[in-house]
PDB file of N, CA, C and O in Angstrom:
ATOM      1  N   UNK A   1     -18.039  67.307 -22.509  1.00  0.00           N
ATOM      2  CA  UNK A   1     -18.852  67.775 -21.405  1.00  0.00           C
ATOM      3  C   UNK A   1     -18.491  69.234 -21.106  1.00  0.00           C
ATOM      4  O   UNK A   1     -17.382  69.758 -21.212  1.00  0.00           O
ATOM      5  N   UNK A   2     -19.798  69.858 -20.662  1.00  0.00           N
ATOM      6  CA  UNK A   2     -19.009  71.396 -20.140  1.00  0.00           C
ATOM      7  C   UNK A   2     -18.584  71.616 -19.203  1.00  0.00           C
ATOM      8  O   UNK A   2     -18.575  70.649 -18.441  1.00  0.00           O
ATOM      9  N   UNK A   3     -18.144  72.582 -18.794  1.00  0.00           N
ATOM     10  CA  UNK A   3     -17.281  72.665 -17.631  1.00  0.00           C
ATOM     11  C   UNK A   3     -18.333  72.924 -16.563  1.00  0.00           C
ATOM     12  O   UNK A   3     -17.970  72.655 -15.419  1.00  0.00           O
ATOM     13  N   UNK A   4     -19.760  73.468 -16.740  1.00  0.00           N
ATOM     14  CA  UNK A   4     -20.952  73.650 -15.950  1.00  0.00           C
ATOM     15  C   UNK A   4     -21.157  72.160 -15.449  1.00  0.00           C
ATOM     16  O   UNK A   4     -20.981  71.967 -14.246  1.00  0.00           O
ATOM     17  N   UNK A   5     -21.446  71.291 -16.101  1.00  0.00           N
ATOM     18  CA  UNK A   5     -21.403  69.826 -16.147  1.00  0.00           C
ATOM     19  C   UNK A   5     -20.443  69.246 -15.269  1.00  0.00           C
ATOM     20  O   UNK A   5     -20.713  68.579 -14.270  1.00  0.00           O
ATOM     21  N   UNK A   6     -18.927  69.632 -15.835  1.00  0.00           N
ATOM     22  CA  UNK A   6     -17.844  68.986 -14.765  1.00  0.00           C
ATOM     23  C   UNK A   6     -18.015  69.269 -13.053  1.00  0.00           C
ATOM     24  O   UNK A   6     -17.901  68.360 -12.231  1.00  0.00           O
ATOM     25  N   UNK A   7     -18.281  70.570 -12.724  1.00  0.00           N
ATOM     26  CA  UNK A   7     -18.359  71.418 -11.278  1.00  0.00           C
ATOM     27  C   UNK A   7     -19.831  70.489 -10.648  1.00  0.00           C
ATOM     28  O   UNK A   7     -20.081  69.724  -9.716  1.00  0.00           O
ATOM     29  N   UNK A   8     -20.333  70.924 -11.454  1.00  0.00           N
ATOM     30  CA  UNK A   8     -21.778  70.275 -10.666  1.00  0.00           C
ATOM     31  C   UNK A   8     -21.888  68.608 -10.367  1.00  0.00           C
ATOM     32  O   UNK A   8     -22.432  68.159  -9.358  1.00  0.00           O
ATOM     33  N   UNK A   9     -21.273  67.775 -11.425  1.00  0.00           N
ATOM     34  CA  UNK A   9     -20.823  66.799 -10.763  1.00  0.00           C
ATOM     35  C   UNK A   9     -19.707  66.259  -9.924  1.00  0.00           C
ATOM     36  O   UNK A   9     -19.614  65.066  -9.634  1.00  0.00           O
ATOM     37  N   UNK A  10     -18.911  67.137  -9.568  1.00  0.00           N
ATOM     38  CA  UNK A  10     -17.415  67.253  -8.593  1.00  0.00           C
ATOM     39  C   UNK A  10     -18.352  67.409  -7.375  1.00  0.00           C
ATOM     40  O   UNK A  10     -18.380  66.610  -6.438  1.00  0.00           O
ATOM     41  N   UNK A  11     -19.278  68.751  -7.504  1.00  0.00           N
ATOM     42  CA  UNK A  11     -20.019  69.092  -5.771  1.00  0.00           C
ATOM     43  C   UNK A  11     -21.233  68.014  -5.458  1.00  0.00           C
ATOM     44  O   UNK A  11     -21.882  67.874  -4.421  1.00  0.00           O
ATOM     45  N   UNK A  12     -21.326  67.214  -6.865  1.00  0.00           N
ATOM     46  CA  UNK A  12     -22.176  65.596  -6.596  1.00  0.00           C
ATOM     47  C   UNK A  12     -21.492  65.013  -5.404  1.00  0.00           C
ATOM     48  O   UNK A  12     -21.944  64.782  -4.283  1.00  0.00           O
ATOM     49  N   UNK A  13     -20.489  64.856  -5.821  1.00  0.00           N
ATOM     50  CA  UNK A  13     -19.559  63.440  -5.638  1.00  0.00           C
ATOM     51  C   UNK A  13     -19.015  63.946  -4.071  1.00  0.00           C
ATOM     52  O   UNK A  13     -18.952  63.317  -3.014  1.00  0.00           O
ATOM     53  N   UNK A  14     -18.681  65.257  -4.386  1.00  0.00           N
ATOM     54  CA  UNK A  14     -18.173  65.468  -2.859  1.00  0.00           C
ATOM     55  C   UNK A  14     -18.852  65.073  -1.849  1.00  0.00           C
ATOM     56  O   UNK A  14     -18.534  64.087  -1.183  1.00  0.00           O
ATOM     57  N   UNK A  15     -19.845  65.787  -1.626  1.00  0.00           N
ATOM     58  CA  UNK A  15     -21.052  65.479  -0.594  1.00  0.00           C
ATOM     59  C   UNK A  15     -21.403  66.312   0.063  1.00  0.00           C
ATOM     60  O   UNK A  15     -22.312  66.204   0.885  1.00  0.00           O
ATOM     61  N   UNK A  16     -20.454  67.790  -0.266  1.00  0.00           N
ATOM     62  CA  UNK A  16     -20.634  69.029   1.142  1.00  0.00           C
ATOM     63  C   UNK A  16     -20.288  69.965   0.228  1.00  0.00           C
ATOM     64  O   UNK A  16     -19.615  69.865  -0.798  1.00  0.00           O
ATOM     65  N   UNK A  17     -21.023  71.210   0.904  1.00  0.00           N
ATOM     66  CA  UNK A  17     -20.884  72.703  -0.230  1.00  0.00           C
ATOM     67  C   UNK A  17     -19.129  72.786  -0.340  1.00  0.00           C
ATOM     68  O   UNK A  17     -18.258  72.451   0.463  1.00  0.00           O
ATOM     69  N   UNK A  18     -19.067  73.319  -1.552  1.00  0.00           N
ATOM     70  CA  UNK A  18     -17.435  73.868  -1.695  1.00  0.00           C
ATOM     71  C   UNK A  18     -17.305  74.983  -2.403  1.00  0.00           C
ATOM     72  O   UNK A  18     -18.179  75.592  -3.020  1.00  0.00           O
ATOM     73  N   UNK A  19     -15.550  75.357  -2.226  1.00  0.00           N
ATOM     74  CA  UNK A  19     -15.685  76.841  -3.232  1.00  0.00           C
ATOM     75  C   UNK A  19     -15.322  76.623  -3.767  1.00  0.00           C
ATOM     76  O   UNK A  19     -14.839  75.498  -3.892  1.00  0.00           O
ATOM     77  N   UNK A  20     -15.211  78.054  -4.979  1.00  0.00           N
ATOM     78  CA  UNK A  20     -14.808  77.769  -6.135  1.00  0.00           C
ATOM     79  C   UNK A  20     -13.298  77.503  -6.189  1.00  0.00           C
ATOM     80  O   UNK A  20     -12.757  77.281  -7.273  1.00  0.00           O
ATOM     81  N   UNK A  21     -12.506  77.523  -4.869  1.00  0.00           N
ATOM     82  CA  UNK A  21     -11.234  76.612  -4.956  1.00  0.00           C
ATOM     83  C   UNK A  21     -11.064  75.525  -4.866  1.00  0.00           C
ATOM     84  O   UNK A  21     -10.272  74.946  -5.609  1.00  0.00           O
ATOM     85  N   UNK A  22     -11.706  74.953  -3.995  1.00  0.00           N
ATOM     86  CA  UNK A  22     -11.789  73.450  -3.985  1.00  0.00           C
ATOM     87  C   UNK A  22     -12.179  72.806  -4.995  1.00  0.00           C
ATOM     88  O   UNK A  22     -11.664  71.713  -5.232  1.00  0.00           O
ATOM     89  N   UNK A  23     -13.493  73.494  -6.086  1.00  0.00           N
ATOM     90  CA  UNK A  23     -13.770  73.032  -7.476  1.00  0.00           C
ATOM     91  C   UNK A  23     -12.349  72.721  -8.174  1.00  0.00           C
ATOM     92  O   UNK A  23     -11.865  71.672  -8.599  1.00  0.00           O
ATOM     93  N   UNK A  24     -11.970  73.776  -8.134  1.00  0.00           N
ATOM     94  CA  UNK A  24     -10.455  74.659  -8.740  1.00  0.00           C
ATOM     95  C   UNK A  24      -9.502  73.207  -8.383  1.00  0.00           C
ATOM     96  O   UNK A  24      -8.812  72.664  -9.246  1.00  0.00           O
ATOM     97  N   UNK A  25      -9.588  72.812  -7.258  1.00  0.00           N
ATOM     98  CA  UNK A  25      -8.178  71.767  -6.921  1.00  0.00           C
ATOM     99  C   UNK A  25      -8.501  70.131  -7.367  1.00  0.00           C
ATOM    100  O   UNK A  25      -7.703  69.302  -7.804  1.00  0.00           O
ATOM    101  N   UNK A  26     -10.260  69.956  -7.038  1.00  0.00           N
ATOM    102  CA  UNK A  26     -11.007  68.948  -7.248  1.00  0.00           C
ATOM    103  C   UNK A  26     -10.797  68.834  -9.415  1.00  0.00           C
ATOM    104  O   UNK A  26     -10.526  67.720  -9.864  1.00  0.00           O
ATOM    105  N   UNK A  27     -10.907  69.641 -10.098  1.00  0.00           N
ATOM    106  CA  UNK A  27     -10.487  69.744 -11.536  1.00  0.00           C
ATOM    107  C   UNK A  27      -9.942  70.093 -12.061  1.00  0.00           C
ATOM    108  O   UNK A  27      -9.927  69.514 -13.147  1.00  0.00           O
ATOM    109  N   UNK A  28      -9.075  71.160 -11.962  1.00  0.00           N
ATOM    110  CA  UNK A  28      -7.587  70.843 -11.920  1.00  0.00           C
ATOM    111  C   UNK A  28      -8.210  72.005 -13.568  1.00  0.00           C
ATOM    112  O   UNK A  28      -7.865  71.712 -14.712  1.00  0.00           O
ATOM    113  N   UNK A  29      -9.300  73.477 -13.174  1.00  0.00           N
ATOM    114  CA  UNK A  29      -9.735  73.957 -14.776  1.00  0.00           C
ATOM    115  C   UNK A  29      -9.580  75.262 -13.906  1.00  0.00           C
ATOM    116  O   UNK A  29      -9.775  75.356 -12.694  1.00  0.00           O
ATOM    117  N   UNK A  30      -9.159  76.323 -14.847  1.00  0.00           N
ATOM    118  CA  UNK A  30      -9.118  77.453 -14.267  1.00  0.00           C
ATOM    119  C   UNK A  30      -9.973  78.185 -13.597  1.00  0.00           C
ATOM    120  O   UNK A  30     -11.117  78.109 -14.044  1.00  0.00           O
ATOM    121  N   UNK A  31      -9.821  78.932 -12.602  1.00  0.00           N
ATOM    122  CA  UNK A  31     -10.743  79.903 -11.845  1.00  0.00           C
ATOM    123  C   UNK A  31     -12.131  80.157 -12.342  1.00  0.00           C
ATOM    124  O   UNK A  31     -13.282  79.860 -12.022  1.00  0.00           O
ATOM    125  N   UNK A  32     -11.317  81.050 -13.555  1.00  0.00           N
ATOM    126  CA  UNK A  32     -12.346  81.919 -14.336  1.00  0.00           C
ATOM    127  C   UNK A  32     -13.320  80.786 -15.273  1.00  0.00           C
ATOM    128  O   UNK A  32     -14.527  81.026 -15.311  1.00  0.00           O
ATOM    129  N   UNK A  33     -12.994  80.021 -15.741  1.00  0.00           N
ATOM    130  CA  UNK A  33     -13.969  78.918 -15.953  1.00  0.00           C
ATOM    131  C   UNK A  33     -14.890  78.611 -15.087  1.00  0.00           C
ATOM    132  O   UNK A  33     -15.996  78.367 -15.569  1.00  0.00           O
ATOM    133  N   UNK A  34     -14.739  78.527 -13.580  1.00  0.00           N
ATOM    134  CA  UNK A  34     -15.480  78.071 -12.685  1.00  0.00           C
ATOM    135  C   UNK A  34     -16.148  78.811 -12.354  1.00  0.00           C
ATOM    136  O   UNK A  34     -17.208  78.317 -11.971  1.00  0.00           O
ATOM    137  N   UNK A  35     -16.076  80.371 -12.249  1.00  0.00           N
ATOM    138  CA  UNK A  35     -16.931  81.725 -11.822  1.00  0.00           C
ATOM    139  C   UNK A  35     -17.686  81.557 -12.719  1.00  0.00           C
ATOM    140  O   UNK A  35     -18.864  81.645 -12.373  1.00  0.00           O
ATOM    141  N   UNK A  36     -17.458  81.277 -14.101  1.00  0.00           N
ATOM    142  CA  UNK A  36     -18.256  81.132 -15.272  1.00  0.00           C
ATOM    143  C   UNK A  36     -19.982  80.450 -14.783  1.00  0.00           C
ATOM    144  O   UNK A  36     -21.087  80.915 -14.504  1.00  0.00           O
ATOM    145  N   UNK A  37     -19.288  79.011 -14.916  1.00  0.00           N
ATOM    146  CA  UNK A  37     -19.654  78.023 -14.651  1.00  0.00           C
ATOM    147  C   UNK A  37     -20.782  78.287 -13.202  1.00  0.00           C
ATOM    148  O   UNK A  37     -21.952  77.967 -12.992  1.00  0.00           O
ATOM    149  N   UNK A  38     -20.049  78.808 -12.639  1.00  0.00           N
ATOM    150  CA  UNK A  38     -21.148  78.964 -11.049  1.00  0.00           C
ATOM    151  C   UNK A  38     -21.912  79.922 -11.018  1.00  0.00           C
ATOM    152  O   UNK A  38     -22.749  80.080 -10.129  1.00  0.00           O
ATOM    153  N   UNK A  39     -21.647  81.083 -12.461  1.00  0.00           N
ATOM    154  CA  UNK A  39     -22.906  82.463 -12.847  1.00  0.00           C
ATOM    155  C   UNK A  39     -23.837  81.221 -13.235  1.00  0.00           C
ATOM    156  O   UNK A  39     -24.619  80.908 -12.337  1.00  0.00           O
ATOM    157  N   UNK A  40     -23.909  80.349 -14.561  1.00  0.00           N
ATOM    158  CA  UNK A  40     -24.687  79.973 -14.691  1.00  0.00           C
ATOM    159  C   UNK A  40     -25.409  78.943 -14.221  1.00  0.00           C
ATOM    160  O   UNK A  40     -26.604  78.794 -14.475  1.00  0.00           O
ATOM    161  N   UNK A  41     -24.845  78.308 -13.633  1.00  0.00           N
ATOM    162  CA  UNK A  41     -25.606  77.314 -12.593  1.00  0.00           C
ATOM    163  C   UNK A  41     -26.534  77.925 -11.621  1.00  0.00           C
ATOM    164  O   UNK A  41     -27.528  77.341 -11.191  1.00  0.00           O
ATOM    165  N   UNK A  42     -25.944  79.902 -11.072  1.00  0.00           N
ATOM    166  CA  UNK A  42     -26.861  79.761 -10.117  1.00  0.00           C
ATOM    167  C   UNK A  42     -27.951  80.158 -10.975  1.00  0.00           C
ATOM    168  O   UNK A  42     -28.903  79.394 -11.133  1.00  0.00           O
ATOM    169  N   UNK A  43     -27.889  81.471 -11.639  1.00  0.00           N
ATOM    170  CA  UNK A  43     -28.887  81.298 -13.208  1.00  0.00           C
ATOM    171  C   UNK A  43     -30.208  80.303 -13.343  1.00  0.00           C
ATOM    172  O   UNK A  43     -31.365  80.636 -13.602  1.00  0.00           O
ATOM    173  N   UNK A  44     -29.762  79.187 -13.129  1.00  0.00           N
ATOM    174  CA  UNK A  44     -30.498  77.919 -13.294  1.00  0.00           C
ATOM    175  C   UNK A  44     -30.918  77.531 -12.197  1.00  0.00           C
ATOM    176  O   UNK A  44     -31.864  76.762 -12.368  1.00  0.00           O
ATOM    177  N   UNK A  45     -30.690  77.677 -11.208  1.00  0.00           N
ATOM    178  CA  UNK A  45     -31.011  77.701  -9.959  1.00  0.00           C
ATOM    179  C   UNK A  45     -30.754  76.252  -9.526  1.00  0.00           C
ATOM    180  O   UNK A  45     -31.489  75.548  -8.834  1.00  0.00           O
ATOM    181  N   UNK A  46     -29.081  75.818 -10.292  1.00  0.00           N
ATOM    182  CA  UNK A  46     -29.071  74.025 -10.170  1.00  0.00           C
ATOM    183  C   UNK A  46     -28.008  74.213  -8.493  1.00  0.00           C
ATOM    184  O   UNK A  46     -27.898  73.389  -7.585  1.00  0.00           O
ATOM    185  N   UNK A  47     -27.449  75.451  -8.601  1.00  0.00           N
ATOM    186  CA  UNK A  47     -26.834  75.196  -7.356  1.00  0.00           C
ATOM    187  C   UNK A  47     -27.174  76.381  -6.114  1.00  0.00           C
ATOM    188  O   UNK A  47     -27.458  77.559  -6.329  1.00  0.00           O
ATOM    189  N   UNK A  48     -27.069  75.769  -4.877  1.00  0.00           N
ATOM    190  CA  UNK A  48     -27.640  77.142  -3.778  1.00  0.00           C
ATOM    191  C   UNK A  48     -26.582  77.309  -2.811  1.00  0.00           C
ATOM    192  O   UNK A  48     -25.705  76.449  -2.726  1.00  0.00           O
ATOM    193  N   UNK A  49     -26.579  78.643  -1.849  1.00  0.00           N
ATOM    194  CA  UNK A  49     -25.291  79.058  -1.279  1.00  0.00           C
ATOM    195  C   UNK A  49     -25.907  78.522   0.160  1.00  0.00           C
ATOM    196  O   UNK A  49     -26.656  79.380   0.627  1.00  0.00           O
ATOM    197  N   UNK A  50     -25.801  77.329   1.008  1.00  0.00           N
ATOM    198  CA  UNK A  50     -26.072  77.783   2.246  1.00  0.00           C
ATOM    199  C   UNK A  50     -25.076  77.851   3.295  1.00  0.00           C
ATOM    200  O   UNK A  50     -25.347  77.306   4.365  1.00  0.00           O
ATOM    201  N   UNK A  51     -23.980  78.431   3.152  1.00  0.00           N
ATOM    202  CA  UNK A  51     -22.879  79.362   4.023  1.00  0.00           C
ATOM    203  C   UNK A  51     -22.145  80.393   3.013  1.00  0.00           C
ATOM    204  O   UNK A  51     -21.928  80.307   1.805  1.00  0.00           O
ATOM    205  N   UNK A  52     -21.879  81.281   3.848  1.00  0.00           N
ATOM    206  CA  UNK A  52     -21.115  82.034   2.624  1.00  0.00           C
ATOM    207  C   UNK A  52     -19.831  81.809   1.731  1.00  0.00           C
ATOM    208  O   UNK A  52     -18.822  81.595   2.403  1.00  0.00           O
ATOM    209  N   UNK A  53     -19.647  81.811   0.327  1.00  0.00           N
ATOM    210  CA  UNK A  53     -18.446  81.332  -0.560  1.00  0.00           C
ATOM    211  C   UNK A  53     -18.845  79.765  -0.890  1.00  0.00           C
ATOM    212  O   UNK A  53     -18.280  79.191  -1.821  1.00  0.00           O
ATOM    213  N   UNK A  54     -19.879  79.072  -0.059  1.00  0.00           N
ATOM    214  CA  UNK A  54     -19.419  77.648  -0.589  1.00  0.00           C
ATOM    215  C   UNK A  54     -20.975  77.983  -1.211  1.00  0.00           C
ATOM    216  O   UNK A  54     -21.861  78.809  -0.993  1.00  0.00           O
ATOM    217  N   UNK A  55     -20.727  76.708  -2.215  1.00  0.00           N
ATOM    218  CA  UNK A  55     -22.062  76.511  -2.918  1.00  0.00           C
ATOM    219  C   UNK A  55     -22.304  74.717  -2.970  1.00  0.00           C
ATOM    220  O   UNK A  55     -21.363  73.924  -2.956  1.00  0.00           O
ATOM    221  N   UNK A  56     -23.505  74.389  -3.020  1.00  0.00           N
ATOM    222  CA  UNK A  56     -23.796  72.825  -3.011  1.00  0.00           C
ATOM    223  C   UNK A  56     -24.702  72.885  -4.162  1.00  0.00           C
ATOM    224  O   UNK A  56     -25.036  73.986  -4.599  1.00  0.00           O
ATOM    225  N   UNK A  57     -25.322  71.311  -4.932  1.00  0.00           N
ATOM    226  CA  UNK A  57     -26.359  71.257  -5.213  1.00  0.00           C
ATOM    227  C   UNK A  57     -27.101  71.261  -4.948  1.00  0.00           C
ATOM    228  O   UNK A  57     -27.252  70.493  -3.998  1.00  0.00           O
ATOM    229  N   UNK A  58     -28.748  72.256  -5.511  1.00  0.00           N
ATOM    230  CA  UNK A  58     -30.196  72.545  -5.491  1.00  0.00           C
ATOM    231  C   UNK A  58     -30.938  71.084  -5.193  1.00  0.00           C
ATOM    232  O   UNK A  58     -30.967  70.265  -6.111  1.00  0.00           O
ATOM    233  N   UNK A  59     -31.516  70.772  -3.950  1.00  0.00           N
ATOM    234  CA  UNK A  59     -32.061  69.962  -3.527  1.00  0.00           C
ATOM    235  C   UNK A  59     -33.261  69.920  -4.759  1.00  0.00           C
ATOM    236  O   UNK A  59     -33.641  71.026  -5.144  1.00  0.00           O
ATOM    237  N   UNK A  60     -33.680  69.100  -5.193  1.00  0.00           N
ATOM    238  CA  UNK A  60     -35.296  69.075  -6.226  1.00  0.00           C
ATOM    239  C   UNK A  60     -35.458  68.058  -5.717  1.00  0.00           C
ATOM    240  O   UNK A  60     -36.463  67.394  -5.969  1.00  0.00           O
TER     241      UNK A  60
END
């Protein structure tokens, strides 16, 4: 699985926007993987910011 894959189902499961530290503590994968990971998700428009620093999943 990718690590885009891993984050987006961690902020599934959570239930509430998080940052990319809490990703970070929730998977236990480096930072810079996760900045990665959260360029392209927003890219895709699978995840949206509604407070600042945290991000949730794109309601569809």
């Amino acid at each position: 699985m990718a690590v885009k894959d891993d984050v987006l189902k961690a902020m599934n499961e959570n239930g509430k926007p998080m940052s990319a530290g809490e990703v970070e503590k929730a998977l236990g994968i480096d930072r810079k993987e996760i900045d990665k990971a959260f360029k392209e998700l927003k890219a895709e428009g699978a995840i949206v910011s509604p407070v600042r620093c945290k991000w949730e999943p794109a309601k569809k």
